[in-house]
C-alpha positions in Angstrom: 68.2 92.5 67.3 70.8 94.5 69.0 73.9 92.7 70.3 74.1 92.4 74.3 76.3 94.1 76.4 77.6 92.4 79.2 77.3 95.0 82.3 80.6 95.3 84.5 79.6 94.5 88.0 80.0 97.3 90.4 83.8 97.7 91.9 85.1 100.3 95.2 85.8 103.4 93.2 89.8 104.0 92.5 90.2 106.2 95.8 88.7 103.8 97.9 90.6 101.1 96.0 94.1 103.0 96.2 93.2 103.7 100.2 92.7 99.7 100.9 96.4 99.6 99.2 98.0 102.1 101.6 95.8 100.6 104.3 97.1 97.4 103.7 101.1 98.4 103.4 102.6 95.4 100.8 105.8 96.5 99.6 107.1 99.7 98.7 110.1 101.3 96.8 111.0 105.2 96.2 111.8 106.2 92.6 113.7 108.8 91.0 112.3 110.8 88.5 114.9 108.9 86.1 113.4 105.4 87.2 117.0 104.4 87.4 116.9 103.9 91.7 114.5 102.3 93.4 114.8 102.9 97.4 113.1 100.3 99.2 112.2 102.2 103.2 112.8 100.0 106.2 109.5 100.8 107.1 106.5 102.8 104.8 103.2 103.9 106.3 100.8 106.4 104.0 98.5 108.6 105.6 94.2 108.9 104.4 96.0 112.1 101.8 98.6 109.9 100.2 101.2 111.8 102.2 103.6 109.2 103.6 106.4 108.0 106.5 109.5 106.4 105.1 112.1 104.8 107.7 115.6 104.8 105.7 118.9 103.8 107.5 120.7 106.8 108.1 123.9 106.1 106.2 121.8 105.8 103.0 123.0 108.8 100.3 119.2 109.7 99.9 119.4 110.9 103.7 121.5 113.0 103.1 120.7 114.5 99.8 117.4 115.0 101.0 118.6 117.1 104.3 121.5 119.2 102.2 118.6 120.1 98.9 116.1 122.4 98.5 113.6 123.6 101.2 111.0 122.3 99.2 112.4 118.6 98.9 113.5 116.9 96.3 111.0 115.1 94.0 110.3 111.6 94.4 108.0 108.7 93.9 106.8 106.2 96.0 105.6 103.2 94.7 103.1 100.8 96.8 102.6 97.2 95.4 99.8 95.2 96.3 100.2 91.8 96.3 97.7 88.2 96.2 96.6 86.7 99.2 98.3 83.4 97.9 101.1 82.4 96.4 100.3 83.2 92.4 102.4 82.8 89.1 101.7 86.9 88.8 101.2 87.9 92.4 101.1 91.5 91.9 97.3 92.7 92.1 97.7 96.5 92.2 99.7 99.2 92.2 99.9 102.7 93.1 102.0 105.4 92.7 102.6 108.7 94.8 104.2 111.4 93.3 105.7 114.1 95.1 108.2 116.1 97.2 110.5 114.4 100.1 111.9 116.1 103.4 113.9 116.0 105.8 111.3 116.4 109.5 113.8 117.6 111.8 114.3 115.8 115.0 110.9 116.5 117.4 109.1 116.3 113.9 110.4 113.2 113.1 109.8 111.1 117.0 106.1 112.7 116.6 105.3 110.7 112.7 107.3 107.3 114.9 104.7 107.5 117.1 101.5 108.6 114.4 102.7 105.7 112.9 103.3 103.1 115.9 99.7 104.0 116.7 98.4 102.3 113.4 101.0 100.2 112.7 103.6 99.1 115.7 106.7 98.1 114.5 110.3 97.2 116.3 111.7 99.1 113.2 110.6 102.8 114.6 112.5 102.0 117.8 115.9 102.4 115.4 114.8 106.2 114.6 118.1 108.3 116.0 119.9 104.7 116.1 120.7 104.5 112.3 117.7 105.1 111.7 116.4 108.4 110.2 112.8 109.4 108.9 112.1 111.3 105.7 108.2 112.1 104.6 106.9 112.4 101.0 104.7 115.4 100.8 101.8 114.5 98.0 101.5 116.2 94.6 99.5 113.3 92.7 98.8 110.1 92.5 98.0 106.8 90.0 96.2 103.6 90.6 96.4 100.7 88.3 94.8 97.5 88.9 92.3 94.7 87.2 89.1 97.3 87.6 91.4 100.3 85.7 93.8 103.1 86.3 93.1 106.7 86.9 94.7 109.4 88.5 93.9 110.8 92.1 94.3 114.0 93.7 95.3 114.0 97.7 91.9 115.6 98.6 90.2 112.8 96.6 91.9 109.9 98.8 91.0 111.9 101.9 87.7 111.7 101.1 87.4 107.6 100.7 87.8 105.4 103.3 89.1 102.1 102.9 87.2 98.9 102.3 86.1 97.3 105.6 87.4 94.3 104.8 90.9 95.1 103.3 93.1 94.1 106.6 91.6 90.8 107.2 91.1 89.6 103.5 94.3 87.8 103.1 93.9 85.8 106.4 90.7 84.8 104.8 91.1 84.1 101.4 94.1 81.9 102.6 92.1 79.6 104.7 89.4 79.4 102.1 91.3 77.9 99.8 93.2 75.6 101.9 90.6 74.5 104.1 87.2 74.5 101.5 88.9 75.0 97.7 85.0 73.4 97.1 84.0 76.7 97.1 86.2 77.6 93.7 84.0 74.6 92.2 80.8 76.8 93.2 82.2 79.8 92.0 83.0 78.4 88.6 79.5 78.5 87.3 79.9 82.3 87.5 82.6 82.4 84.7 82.1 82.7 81.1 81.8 79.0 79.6 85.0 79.8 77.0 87.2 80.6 80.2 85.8 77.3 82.3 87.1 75.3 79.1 91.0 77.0 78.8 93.1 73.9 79.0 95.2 74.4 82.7 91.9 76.3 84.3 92.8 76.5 87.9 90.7 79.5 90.1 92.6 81.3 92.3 91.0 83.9 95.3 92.7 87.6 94.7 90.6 89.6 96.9 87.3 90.3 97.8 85.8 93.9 98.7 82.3 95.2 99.8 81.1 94.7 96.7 82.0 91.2 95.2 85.2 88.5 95.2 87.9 88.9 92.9 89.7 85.7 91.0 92.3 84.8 89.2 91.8 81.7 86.8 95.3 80.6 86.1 95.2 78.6 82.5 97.9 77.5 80.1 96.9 80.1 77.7 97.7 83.2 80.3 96.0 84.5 83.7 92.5 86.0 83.4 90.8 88.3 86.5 87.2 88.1 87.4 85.3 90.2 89.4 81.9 88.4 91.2 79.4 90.5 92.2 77.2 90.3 95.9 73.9 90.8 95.6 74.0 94.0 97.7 76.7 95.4 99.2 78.7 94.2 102.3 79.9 96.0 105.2 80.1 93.8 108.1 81.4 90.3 108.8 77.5 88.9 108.8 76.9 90.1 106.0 80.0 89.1 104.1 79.1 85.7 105.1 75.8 86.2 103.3 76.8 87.5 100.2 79.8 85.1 99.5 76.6 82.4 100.4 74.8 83.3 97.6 77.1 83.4 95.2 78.9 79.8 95.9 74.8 78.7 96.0 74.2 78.0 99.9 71.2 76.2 100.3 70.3 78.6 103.0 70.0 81.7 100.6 66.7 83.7 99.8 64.4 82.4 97.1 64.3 84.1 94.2 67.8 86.1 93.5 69.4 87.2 91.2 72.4 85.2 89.5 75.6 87.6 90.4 77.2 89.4 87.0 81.0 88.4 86.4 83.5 90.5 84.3 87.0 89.5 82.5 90.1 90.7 81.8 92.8 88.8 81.1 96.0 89.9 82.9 
């Protein structure tokens, strides 16, 4: 007999994953192409195209070099980390990277991204722009996403295209409360994981994130961290049916008769 193959559960596809990243804002830092400086903004906000709005102060030397180089900026990277919803021995989830091309909006340019971006993201921050405060926007060549699922590259017209998960702005607030107010449920999830990882001496499940298509954990054990992926059932794109999904998987005696036990997936970390 053949030898089985254990299917990976269905994950957002990397655009959609890199958009709940930007969507989400964790903490970002500019690069140089020597990886020597890393520039962390006042403020960051990325747009659906991976182009993005960086609030520096003023007197910072990257102002200025940006405003006296070339016309077509000077080449950058932005780097957007993704962090756990609670407090983890490796709480770095995700990252993703935006290559590209920074200049210098002049001044009406610059007071019309403040308000793009107070729109979706108010901050007291933007009210410092022309008060030692200056904006400077990264124009999108490329970008990289590397996480638990995998790591690909992404064109800007590719994260135009995705939207982010429907659940990636409230997921933290969440997760948090589930594990301080029922950690029962990471009992009931445990019968999802491989039987070798349940046993690790130091097996402690963690939540990392959950999507529209399954929960994410991280089992913290002596031996090293190891991410799982859960999948629903079907997929998820309201709170009701959230609800549902994460039902069936921790077992709720309320769910249908007759499903299907949700696949699981590892990779240590």
């Amino acid at each position: 007999m053949g030898s089985t193959k254990l299917r990976r559960p269905l994950a957002p596809s990397n655009a959609e994953r890199a958009r709940s990243i930007a969507r989400r804002g964790g903490h970002a830092a500019l690069v140089g192409l020597d990886q020597t400086q890393r520039v962390v903004p006042l403020l960051h906000h990325v747009d659906s195209d991976g182009a993005a709005t960086l609030l520096l102060s003023s007197e910072h030397p990257l102002v200025d070099s940006v405003r006296t180089g070339p016309r077509s900026g000077l080449p950058a990277m932005l780097e957007v980390a993704d962090t756990a919803p609670v407090a983890l021995r490796e709480p770095v989830r995700g990252l993703l990277w935006i290559s590209g091309w920074l200049v210098a909006p002049g001044p009406t340019y610059a007071r019309r991204l403040a308000m793009e971006v107070a729109d979706q993201r108010p901050h007291p921050r933007l009210l410092d722009l022309g008060h030692g405060a200056s904006i400077l926007r990264l124009r999108p060549g490329s970008a990289v996403l590397a996480d638990a699922e995998g790591t690909g590259p992404l064109a800007p017209a590719e994260l135009s295209a995705a939207a982010p998960d429907p659940f990636c702005q409230f997921e933290h607030g969440w997760l948090r409360h589930l594990e301080d107010a029922h950690p029962d449920v990471f009992d009931a999830l445990a019968r999802h994981l491989p039987e070798p990882l349940r046993r690790k001496a130091g097996c402690r499940i963690r939540p990392l994130g959950v999507d529209r298509l399954g929960m994410r954990l991280r089992v913290e054990a002596d031996d090293g961290d190891h991410d799982v992926r859960l999948a629903f059932a079907e997929a998820a794109n309201t709170a009701e049916q959230l609800r549902v999904q994460v039902g069936l998987l921790i077992g709720c005696p309320f769910r249908a008769a007759g499903g299907t036990a949700p696949g699981a997936i590892t990779g240590s970390g």
